[in-house]
N, C-alpha and C positions, 0 to 999 in steps of 0.2 A: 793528633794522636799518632802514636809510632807504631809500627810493623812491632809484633811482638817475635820474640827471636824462637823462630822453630824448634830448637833442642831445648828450651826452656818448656814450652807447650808440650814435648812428646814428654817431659819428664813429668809435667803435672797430671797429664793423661795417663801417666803409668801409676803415681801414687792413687791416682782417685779412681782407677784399674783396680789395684791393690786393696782398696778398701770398701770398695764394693764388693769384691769375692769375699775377702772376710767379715763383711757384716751376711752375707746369705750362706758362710759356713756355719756363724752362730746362729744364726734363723735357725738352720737345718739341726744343728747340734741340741738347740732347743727343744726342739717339734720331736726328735726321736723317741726321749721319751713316752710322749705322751702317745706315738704312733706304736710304741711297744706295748703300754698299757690298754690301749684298745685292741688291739690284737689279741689280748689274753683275757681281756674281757668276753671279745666274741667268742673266744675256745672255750672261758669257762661257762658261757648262756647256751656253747651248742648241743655241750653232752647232756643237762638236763631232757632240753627236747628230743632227744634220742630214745629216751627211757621213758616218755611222758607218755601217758596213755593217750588213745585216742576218744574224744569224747564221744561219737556218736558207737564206738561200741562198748562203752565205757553204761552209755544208754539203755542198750541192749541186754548186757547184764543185769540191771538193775530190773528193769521190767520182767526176766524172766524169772530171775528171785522173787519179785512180789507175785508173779502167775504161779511158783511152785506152791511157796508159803499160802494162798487163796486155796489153790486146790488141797492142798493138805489138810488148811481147817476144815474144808467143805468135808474132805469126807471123816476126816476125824468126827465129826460133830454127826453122823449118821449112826 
């Protein structure tokens, strides 16, 4: 077997250099998308929960409505 010729070797090292960065340009070019689409996903699930009620007073409410309405009947009915 023979010495392979060094400027042959740096040349092949540079295409397959070359084509490795451009195969993880297109990954990346790829993946953008769909890194934009989750991004705007999370924005648009954040502002619901911004406005979403809280359930344990959400609880509280409710109990105190049915304690009003109780006592209402009670004395209505006297």
């Amino acid at each position: 077997m023979t010495e392979p010729d060094p400027s042959a070797v740096a040349l092949e090292l540079k295409r397959l250099r070359r084509s490795v960065k451009v195969g993880f340009a297109k990954a990346d070019g790829d993946l953008a998308p769909l890194v934009q689409r989750s991004d705007q996903t999370d924005a648009r699930l954040d502002g619901p929960e911004r406005i979403r009620w809280p359930l344990p007073g959400l609880t509280i409410l409710v109990s105190l409505a049915a304690l009003d309405v109780t006592l209402w009947q009670a004395a209505a009915a006297r």
